[in-house]
C-alpha positions as CSV (number, residue, x, y, z in Angstrom):
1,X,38.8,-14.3,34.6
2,X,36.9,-12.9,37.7
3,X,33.5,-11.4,37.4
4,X,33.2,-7.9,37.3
5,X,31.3,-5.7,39.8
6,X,27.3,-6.4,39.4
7,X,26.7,-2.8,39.5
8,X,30.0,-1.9,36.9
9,X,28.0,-4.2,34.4
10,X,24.5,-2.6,34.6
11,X,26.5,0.7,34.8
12,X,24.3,1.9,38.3
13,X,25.7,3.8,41.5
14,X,25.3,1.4,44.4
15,X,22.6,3.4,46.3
16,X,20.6,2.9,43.0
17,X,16.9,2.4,43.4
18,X,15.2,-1.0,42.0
19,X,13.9,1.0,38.6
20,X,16.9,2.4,37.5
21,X,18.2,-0.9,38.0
22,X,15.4,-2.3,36.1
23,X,15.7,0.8,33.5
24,X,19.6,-0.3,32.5
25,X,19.3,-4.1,32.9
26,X,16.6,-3.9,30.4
27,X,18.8,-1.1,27.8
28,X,21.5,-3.7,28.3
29,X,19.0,-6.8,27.5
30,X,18.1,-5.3,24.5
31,X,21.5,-4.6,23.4
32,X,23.3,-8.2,23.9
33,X,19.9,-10.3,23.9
34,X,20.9,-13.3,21.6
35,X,18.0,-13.0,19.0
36,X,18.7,-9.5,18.4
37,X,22.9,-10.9,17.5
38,X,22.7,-13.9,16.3
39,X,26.2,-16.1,16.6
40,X,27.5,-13.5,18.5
41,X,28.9,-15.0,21.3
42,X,30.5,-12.0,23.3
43,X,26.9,-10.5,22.9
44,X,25.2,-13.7,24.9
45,X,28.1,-13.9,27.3
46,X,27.6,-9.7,28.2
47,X,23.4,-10.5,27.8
48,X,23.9,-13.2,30.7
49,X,26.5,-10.7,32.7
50,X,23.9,-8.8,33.3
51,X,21.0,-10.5,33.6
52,X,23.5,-12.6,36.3
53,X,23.6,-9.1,37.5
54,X,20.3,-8.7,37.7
55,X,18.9,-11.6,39.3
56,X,21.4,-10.2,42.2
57,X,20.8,-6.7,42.7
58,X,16.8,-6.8,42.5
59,X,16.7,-9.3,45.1
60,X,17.0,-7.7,48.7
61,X,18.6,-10.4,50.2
62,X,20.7,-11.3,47.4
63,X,21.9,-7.7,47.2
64,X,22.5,-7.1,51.0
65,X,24.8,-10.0,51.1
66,X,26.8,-8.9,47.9
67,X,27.3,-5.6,49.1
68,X,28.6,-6.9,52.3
69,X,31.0,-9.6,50.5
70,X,31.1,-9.7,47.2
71,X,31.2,-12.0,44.7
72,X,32.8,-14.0,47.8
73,X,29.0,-14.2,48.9
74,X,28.4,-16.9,45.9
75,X,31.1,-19.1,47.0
76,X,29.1,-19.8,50.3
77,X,25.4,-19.8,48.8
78,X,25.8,-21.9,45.8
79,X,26.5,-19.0,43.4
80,X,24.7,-16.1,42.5
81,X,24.1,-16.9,39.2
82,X,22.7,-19.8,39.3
83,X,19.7,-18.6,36.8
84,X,18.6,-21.3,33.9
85,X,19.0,-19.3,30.7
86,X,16.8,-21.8,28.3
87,X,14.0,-20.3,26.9
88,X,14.7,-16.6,28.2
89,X,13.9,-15.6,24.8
90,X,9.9,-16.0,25.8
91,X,10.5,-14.0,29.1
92,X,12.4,-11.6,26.8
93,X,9.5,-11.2,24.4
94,X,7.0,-10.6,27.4
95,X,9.0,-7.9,28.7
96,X,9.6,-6.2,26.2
97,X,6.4,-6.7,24.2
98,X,7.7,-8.9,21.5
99,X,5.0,-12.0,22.3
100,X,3.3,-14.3,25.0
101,X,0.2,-15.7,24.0
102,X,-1.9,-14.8,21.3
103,X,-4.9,-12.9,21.8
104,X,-8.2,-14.7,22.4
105,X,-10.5,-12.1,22.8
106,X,-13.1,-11.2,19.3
107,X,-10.6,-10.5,16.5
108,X,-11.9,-8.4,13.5
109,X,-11.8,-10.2,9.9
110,X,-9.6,-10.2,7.6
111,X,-9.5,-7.2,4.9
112,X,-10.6,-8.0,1.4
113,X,-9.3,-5.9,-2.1
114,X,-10.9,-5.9,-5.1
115,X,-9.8,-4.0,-8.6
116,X,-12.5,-2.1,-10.5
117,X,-11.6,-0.9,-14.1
118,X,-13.6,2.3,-15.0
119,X,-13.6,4.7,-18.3
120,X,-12.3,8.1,-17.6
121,X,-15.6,9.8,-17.5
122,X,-17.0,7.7,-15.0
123,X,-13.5,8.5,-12.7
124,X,-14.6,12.2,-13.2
125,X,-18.4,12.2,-12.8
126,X,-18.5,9.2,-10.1
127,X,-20.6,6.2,-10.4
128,X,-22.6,3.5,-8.8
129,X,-22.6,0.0,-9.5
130,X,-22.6,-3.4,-8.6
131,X,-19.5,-5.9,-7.9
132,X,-19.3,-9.5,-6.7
133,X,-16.9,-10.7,-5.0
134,X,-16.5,-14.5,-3.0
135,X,-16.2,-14.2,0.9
136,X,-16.7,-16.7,3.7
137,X,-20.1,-16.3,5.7
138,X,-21.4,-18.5,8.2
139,X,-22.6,-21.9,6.7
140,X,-26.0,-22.8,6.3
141,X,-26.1,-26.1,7.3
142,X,-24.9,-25.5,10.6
143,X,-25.8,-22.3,11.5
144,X,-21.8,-21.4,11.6
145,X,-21.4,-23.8,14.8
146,X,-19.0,-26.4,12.7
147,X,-20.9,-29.0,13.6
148,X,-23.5,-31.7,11.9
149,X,-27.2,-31.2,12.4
150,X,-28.4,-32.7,15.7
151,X,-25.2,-32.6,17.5
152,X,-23.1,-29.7,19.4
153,X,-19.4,-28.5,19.8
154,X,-18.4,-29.7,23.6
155,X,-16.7,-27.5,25.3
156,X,-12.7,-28.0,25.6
157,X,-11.9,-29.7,28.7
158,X,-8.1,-28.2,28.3
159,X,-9.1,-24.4,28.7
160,X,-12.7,-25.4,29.6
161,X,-13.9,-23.2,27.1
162,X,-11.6,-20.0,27.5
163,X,-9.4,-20.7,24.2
164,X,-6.4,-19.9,26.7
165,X,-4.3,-21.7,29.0
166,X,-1.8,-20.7,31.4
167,X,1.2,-21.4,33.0
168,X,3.7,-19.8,35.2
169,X,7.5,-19.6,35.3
170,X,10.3,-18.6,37.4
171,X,12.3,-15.8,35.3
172,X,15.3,-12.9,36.7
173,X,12.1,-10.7,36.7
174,X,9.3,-12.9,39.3
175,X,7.1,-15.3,38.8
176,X,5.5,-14.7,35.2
177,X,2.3,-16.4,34.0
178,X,1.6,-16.8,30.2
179,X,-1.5,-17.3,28.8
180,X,-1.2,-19.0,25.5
181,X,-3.7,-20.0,22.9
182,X,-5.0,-23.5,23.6
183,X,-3.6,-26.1,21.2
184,X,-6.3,-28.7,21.5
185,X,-9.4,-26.2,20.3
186,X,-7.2,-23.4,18.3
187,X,-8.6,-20.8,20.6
188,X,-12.2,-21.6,19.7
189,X,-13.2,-22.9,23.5
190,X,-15.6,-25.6,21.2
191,X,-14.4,-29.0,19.9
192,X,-16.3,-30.5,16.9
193,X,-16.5,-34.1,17.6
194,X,-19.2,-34.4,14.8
195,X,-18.0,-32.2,11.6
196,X,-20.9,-30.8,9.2
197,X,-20.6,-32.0,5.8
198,X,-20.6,-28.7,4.4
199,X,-18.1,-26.6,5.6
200,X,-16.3,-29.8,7.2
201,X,-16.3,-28.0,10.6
202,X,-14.9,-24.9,9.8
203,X,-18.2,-23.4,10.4
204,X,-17.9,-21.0,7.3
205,X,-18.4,-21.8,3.3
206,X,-17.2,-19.4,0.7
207,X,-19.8,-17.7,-1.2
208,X,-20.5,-14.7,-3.7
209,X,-21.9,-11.7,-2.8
210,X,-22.8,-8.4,-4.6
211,X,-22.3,-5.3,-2.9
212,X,-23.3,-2.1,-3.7
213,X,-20.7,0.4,-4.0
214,X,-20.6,4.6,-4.9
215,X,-17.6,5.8,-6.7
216,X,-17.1,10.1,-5.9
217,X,-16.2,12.2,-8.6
218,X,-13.1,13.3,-9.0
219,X,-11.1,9.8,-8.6
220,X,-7.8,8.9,-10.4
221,X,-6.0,5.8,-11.3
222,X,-4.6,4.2,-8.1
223,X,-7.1,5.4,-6.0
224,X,-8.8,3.0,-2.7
225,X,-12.4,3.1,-1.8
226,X,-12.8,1.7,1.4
227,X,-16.3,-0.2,2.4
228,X,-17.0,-0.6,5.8
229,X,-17.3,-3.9,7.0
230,X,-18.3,-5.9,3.7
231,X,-14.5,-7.8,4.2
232,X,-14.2,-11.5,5.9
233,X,-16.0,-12.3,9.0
234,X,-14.5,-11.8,12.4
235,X,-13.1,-14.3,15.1
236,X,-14.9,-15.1,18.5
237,X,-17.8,-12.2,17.8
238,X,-15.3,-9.8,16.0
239,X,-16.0,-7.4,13.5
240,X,-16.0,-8.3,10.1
241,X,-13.1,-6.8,8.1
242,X,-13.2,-3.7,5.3
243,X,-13.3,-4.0,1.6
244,X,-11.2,-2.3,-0.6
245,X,-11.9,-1.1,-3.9
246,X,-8.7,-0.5,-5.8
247,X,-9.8,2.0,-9.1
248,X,-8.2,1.3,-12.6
249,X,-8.8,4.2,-14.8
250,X,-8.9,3.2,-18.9
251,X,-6.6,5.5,-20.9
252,X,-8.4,8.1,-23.2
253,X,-8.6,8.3,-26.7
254,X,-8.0,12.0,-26.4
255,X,-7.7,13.1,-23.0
256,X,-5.2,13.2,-20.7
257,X,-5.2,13.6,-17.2
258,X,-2.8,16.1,-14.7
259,X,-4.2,16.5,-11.3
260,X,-7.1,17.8,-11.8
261,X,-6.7,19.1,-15.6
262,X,-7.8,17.7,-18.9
263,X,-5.3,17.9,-21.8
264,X,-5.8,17.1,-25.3
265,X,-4.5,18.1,-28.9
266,X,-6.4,19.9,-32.0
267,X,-5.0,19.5,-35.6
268,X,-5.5,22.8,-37.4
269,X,-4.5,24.1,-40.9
270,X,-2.4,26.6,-41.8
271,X,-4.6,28.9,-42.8
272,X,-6.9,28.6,-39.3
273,X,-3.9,29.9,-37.8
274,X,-2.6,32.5,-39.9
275,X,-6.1,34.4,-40.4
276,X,-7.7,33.0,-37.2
277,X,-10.7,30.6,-36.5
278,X,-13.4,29.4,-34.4
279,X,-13.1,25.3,-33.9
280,X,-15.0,22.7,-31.8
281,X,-13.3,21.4,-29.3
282,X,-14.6,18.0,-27.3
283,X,-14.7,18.7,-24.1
284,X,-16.2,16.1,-20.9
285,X,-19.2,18.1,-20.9
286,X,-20.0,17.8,-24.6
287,X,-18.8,20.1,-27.5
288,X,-17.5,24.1,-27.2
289,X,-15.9,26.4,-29.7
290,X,-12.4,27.9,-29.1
291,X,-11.5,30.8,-30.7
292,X,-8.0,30.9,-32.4
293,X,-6.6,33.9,-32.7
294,X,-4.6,35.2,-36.5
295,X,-1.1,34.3,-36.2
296,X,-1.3,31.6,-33.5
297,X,1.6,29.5,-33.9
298,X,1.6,25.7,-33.7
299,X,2.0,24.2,-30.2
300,X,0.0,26.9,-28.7
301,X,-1.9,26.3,-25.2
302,X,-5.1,27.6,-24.8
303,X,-7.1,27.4,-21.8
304,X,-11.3,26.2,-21.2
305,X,-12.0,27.3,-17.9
306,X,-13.9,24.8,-15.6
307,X,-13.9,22.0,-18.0
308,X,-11.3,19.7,-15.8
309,X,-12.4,16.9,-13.4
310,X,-13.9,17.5,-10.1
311,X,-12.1,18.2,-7.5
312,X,-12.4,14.9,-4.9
313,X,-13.3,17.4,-2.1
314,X,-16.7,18.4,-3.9
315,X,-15.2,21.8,-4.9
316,X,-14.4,23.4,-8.0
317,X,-12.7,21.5,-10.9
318,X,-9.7,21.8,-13.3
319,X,-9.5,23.5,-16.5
320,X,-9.3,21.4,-20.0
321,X,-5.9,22.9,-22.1
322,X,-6.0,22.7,-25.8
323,X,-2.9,22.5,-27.4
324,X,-3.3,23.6,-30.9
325,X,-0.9,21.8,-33.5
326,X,-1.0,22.5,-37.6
327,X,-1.1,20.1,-39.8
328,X,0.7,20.2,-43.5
329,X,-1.1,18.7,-45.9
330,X,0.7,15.8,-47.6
331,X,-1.1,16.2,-51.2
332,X,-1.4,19.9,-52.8
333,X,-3.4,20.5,-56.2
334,X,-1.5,22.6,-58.5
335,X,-3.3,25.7,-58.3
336,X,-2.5,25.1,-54.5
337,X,1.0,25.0,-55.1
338,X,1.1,27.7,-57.4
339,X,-1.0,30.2,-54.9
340,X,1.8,29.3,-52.1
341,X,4.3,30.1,-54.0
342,X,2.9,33.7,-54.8
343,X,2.7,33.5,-51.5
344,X,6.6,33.3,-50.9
345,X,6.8,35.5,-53.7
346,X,4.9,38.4,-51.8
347,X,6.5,37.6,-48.7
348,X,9.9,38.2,-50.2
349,X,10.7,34.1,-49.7
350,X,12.7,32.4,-52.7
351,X,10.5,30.1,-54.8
352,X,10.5,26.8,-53.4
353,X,9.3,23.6,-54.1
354,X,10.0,23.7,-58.3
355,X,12.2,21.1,-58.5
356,X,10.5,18.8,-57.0
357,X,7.2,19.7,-58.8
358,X,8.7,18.6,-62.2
359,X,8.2,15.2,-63.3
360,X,10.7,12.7,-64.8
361,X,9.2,13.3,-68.6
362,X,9.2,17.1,-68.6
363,X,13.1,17.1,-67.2
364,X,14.2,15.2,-70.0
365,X,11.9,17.6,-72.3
366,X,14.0,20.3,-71.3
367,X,17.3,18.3,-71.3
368,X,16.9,17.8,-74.9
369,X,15.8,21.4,-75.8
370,X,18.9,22.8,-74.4
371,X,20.8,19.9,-76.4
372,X,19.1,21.0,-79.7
373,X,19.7,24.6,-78.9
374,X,23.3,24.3,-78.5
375,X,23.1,22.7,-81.4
């Protein structure tokens, strides 16, 4: 099958400069590259038409010649495409920011989490307290160097002491140099010949540490606290990492939490909410009294203003609602029974409630009086 035209593939005008060239070839390489379709094989055969393509066309001499003859042109110079295609995927990844070397410059250490469990008043007032948690720090022994006492690290003859090394390679784009993380030191520059005992050359031991940390009113289950630099150390001279205090908040006995509202439940009796009342109510602040009006009915919300939590901000806080429920009594004397069922009687209600007070002796008293009165 003959090739198609050079500028057809990358889908440029022939008078088109070098970085509209560059812009398509490098839409196109993105496209077909074969790590972005794996097994694809029309994909890899289009990704290395155009970087075939290319190779010509940003190449002044290369393109001059093509213009003037064509694909023709290749038959007499050994082929334009000519390029080696192994390991383009690292050339790929430079381009287009996907890799090259890793970098050796001071890296910041790594973050560190840690879950604190705290009652619900302490996630609405705040608190301070303690925690301990293990990180690495620079051992003792050997002052964080890695190696015994009386001896040093030598520098690394491979990078001599960078914790890079380069190398260059022809690619469609130019030369290319990568700089790669040195194999025989890890990066460090330093090679420990002579290992401390302690940390065995790592140059940093685990240990516990207490840290001091201030939980702000207002916090809620879920929440993260973030402490500045108390996480692992850095790499190189880098910054240690953060810690981060994950809050667990313990349910309530009675409270319950919505944004930044408290709600809770009163039992009343009958009668508080027929003729009205004056209760106590727990609040987080200690106890108030609520005023219940005559003839609230059960389920009614009533609203202490300014009782909530804190708002997070430092301004203001929710409201506590008090939904009031009544509660029948399971056990009634029978003066009780009989004053509810004048009750009834005054408020036009059928009786209720006799059948079940008589027991099973005094319904087969009357069973037997109606027997002898028949008789």
């Amino acid at each position: 099958m003959s090739k198609r035209d050079y500028y057809e593939v990358l889908g440029v005008s022939k008078d088109a400069a070098e970085q509209d060239i560059k812009k398509a070839y490098r839409k196109l390489a993105r496209q077909y590259h074969p790590d972005m379709n794996p097994g694809d094989t029309e994909a890899e055969t289009k990704f290395k038409e155009a970087t075939e393509a290319y190779d010509v066309l940003m190449d002044k001499d290369k393109r001059a010649n093509y213009d003037r003859f064509g694909h023709a042109a290749a038959d007499g110079q050994g082929g334009f495409g000519g390029a080696d295609f192994g390991g383009f995927g690292d050339i790929f990844d430079m381009f287009f920011g996907g890799g090259g070397g890793r970098r050796n410059g001071p890296q910041k250490g790594d973050d560190l989490r840690y879950d604190l469990q705290i009652t619900f008043e302490e996630a609405a007032f705040g608190k301070e307290t303690d925690i301990q948690i293990p990180k690495m720090e620079d051992c003792d022994t050997c002052g964080g160097s890695g190696a015994a006492p009386g001896s040093t690290p030598r520098t690394c003859q491979a990078c001599n002491g960078s914790g890079q090394v380069q190398y260059a390679q022809n690619t469609p784009f130019g030369r290319i140099v990568q700089t790669k993380t040195c194999q025989h030191c890890h990066g460090k520059g330093k090679i420990v010949e002579n290992p401390c005992s302690t940390c065995r050359g790592a140059g940093k031991v685990r240990k516990m540490r207490t840290i001091h940390i201030k939980i702000p009113a207002g916090v809620d289950d879920g929440s993260r606290i973030r402490v500045s630099g108390q996480g692992e150390p850095g790499e190189r001279g880098g910054p240690h990492g953060d810690l981060y205090v994950f809050i667990r908040v313990k349910a309530h006995d009675l409270f319950v939490r919505e944004g930044n509202d408290v709600i809770c439940q009163m039992d009343v009796s009958f009668v508080q909410v027929t003729l009205g009342d004056e209760i106590e109510v727990p609040t987080l602040d200690g106890k108030v009294m609520l005023k219940i009006p005559a003839g609230t009915q059960t389920g009614t919300y009533f609203r202490i203003k300014g009782k909530g939590i804190p708002n997070l901000r430092g301004y203001g806080r929710g409201d506590q609602h008090v939904q009031v429920v009544v509660k029948t009594p399971k056990k009634l004397s029978e003066r009780q029974k009989e004053l509810l069922q004048e009750f009834a009687a005054e408020s036009g209600e059928k009786a209720v409630g006799h059948h079940r007070d008589k027991g099973i002796l005094n319904k087969v008293k009357e069973a037997w009086e109606n027997v002898v009165g028949n008789d």
